[in-house]
C-alpha positions as CSV (number, residue, x, y, z in Angstrom):
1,X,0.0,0.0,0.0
2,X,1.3,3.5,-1.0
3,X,2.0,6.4,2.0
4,X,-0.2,8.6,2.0
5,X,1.2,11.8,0.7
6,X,1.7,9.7,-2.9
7,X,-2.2,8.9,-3.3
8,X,-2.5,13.0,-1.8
9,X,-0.2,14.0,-4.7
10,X,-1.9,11.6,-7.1
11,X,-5.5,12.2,-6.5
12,X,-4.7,16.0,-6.6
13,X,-2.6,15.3,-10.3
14,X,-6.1,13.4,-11.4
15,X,-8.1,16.3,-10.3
16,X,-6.7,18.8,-11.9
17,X,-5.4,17.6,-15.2
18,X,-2.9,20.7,-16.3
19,X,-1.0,20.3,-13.5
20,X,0.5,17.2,-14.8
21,X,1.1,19.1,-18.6
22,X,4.5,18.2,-19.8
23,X,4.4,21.5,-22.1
24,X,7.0,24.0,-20.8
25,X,4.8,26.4,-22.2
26,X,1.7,26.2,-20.9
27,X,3.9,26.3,-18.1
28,X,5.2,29.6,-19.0
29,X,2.0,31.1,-20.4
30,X,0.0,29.7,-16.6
31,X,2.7,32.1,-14.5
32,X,4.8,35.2,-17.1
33,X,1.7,37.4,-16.9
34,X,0.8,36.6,-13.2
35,X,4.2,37.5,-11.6
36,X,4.0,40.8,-13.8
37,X,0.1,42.2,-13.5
38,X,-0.7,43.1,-10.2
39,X,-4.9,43.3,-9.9
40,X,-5.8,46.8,-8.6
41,X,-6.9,47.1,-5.0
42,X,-10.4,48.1,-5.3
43,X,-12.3,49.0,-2.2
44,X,-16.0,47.9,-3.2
45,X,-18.5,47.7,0.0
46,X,-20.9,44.7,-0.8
47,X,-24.3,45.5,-1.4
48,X,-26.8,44.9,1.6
49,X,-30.6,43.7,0.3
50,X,-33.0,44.8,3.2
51,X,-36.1,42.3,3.3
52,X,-39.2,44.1,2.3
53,X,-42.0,44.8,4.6
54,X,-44.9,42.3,5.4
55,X,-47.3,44.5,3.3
56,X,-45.1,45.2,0.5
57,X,-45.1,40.9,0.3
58,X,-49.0,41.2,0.6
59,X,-49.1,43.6,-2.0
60,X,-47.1,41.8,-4.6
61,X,-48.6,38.4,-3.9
62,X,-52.0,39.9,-3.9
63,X,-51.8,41.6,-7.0
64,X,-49.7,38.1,-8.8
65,X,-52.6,36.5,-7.5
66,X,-55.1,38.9,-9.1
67,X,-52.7,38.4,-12.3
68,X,-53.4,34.8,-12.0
69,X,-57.3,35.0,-11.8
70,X,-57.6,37.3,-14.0
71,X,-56.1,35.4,-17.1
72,X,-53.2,37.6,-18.1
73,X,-51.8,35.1,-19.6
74,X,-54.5,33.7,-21.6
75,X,-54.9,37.7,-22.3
76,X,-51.5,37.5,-23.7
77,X,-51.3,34.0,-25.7
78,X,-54.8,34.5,-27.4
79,X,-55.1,38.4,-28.0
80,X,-58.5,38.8,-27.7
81,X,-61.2,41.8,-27.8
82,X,-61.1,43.9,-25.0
83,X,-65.2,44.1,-25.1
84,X,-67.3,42.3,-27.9
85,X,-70.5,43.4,-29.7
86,X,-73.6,42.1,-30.7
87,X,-76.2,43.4,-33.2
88,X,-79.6,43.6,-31.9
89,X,-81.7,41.8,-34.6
90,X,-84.7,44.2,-33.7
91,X,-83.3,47.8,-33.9
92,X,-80.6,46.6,-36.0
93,X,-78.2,49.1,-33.4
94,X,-74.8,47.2,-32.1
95,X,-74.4,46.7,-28.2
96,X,-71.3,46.0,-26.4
97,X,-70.9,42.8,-24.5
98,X,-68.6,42.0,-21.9
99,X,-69.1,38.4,-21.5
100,X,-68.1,35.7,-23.8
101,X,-71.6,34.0,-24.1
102,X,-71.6,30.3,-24.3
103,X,-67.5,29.7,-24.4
104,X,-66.1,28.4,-21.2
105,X,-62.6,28.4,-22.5
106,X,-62.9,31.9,-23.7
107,X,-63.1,35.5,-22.4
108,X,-63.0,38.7,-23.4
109,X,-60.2,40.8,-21.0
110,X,-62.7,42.8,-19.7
111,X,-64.2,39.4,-18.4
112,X,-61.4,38.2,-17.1
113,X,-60.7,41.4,-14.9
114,X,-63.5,41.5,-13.4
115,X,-63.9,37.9,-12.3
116,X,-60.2,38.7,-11.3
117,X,-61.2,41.9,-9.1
118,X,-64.6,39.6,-7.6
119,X,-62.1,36.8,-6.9
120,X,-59.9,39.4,-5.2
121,X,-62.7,41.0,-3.6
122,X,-63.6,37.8,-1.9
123,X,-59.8,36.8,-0.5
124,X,-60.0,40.6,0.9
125,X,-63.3,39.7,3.2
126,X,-61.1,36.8,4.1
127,X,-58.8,39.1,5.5
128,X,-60.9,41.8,7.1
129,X,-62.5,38.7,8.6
130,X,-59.3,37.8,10.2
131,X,-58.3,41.2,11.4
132,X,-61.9,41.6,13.1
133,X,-60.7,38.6,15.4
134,X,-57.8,39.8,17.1
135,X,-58.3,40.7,20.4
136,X,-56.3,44.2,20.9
137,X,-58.4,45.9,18.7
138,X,-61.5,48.1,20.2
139,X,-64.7,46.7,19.5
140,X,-66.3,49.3,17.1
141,X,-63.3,48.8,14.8
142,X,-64.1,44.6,15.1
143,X,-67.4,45.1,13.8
144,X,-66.5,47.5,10.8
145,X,-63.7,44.9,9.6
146,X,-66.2,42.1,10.4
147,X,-69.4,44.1,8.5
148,X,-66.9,45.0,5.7
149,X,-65.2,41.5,5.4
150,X,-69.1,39.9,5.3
151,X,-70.3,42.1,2.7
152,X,-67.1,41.7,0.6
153,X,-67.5,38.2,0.8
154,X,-71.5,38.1,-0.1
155,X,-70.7,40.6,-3.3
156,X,-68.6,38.8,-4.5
157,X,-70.2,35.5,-4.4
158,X,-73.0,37.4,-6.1
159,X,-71.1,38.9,-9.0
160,X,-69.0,35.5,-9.8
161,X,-72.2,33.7,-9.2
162,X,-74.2,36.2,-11.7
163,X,-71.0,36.4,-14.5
164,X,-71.5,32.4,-14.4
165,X,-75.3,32.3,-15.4
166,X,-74.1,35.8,-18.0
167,X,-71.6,33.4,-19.1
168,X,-73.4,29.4,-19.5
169,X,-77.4,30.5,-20.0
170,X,-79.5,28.1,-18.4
171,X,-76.8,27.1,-16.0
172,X,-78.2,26.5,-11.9
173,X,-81.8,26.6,-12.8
């Protein structure tokens, strides 16, 4: 069996494989411009990142999450109308339309914002909800967040509930 130092040296010659180079000069070229160049001393201070507030975090989630909802991307991929239109057979005049009538799968971005915002609505009564629990608040200011989390929460079950039936006629009859 081999000391030690000899499988040191030769593990260290396998690992780095131009160390054991027989050309004088690579040799040459690996320390001439070292021993002449002297790197300048620069005195740079690293820079220090400061983790961003608790609602700056809510904010950005909140409004990815409204991103998300909303179909941005689809927005994006697909191009479509911002609002449709629709020719009333009887007048013969042309209405706007902001839903997509009959087409699961498709929306018109006006649609798809303002399910978004309903959707968005609704986590917010979620959280108003929450804050009217906590116990070092006075009680007037419990009610209001629990009144406005409530009524957050039942308009926007409302809306998404009414751009559903808008959207599939003859859907929860």
């Amino acid at each position: 069996m081999a000391p030690k130092s000899e499988q040191l040296q030769s593990l260290s010659a396998q690992a780095d494989p131009s160390s054991s180079s027989m050309d004088p000069f690579f040799h040459i070229l690996k320390i001439l411009p070292y021993s002449i160049l002297r790197p300048p001393r620069l005195r740079l201070k690293l820079p220090s990142f400061t983790l961003p507030s608790p609602m700056t975090v809510f904010a950005l989630v909140l409004l990815t999450y409204f991103m998300v909802v909303s179909g941005i991307v689809y927005d994006v991929i697909v191009e479509p109308p911002g609002i449709g239109s629709t020719q009333d057979p009887a007048t013969g005049s042309v209405r706007p339309v902001v839903f997509l009538p009959g087409r699961v799968n498709g929306q018109y971005i006006i649609e798809g914002l303002s399910s978004g915002f309903m959707f968005v609505l609704g986590g917010m009564g979620i959280v108003l909800l929450d804050l009217a629990l906590d116990k070092n608040r006075a009680k007037s200011v419990k009610v209001s967040y629990a009144s406005a989390g409530i009524s957050s929460l039942v308009i926007a079950y409302v809306m998404s509930m009414l751009f559903i039936r808008i959207k599939i006629p003859g859907y929860m009859r």
